[in-house]
C-alpha positions in Angstrom: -42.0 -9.4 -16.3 -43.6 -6.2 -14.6 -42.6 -3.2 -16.1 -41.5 -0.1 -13.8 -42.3 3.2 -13.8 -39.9 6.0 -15.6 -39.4 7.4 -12.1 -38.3 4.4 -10.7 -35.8 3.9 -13.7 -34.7 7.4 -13.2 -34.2 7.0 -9.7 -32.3 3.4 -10.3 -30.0 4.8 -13.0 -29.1 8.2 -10.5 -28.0 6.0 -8.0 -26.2 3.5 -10.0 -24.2 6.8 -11.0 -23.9 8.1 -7.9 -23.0 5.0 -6.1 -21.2 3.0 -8.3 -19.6 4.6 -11.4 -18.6 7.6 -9.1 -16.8 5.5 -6.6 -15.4 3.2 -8.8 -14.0 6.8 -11.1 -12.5 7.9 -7.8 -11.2 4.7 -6.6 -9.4 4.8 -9.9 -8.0 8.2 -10.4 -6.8 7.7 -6.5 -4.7 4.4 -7.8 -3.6 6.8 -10.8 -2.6 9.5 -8.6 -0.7 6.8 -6.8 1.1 5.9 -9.4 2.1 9.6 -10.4 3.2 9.7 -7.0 5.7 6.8 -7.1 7.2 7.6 -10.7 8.1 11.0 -9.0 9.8 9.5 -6.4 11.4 6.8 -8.7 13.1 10.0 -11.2 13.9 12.0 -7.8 16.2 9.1 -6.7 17.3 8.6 -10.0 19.0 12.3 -10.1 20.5 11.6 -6.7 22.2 8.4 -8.2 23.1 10.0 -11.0 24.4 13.1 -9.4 26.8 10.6 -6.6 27.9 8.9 -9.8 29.2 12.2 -11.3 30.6 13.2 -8.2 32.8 10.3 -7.4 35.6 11.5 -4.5 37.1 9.6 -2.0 35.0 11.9 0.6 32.4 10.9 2.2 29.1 11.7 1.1 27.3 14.3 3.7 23.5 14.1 3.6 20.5 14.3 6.0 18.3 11.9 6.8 14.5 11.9 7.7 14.2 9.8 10.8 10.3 10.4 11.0 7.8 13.4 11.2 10.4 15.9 9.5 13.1 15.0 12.1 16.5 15.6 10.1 19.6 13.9 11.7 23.2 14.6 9.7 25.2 11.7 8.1 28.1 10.0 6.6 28.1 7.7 3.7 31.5 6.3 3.3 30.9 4.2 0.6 28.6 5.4 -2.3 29.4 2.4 -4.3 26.1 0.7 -3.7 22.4 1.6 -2.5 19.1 0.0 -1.2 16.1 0.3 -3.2 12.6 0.0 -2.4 11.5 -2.7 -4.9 7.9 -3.0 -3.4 6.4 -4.9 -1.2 8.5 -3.5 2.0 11.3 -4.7 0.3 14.9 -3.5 -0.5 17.4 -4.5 -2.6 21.4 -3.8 -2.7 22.2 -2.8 -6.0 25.3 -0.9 -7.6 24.5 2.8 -8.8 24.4 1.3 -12.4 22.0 -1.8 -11.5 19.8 0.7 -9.6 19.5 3.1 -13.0 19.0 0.0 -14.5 16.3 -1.6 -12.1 14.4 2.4 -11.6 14.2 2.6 -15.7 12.7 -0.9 -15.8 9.8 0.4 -12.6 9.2 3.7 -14.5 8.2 1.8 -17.7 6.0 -0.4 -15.3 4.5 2.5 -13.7 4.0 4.0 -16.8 2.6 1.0 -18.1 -0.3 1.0 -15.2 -1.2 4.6 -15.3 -1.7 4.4 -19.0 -4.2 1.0 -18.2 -6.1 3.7 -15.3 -5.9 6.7 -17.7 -8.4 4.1 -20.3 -10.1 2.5 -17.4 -11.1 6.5 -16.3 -12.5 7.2 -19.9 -14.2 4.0 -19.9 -15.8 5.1 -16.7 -16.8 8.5 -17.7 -18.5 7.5 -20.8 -20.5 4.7 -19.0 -21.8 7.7 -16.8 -22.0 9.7 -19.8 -24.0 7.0 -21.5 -26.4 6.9 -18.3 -27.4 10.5 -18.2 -28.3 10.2 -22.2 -30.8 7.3 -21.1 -32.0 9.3 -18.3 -32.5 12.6 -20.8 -34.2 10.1 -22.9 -36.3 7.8 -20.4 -37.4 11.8 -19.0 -38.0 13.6 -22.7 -35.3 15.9 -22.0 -34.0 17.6 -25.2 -30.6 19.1 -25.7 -32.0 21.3 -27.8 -32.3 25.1 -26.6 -35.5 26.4 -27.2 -36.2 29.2 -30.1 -35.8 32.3 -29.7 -39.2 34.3 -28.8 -40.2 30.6 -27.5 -42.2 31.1 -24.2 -40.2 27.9 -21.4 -42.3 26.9 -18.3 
């Protein structure tokens, strides 16, 4: 087997950073972000359900509704006994105000569950590109050493 030269290593392991730990580091704290993103909208409609619980009245429930591109239209809910879900997928699912406080703790702890797995998955990442640039220090004698004081560096 034909060895290669250090600056061939060098150049290999730079673009094995650059190209594939990087990418896959962003892909991964995109999917993270994601999540964040759903879980926020998951405890948002949790208040609402919790608030229309608290407010039960035999008035109907006045709201506005986002019909696309931040065009509000005004509505009437007459009966705030049960809501539709998003339960993923393009899917929703008629549940009771109590079923859906049920069903949105259940997707938090799943959410939860995933970011926690990306959250690892990240520091895995960083200290494979950690480990990387200690090789490339090494393969190109770089110290991390600084240098003494009075020392003369070229």
């Amino acid at each position: 087997m034909e060895e290669l030269p250090v600056s061939k290593k060098v150049v290999e392991y730079e673009h094995f950073v650059n190209e594939i730990l990087r990418k896959d580091l962003r892909k991964v704290l995109e999917n993270r972000e994601e999540i964040f993103t759903q879980t926020a909208q998951y405890l948002q409609l949790k208040t609402v359900i919790e608030k229309i619980k608290g407010n039960v009245s035999d008035d109907d429930l006045k709201t506005q509704v986002d019909l696309g591109c931040n065009f509000y239209v005004q509505a009437k809910v007459p009966d705030t006994s049960k809501i539709f879900v998003q339960v993923g997928f393009g899917f929703f699912v008629e549940f009771t105000l109590t079923e859906a406080l049920i069903f949105i703790d259940e997707k938090i702890k799943q959410l939860n569950k995933k970011c926690e797995k990306l959250t690892k998955d990240s520091a895995t990442i960083k200290a494979n590109i950690k480990l990387v640039y200690e090789a490339l220090k090494e393969l190109q004698h770089i110290s991390d050493k600084k240098p003494e004081e009075g020392t003369v560096v070229w």
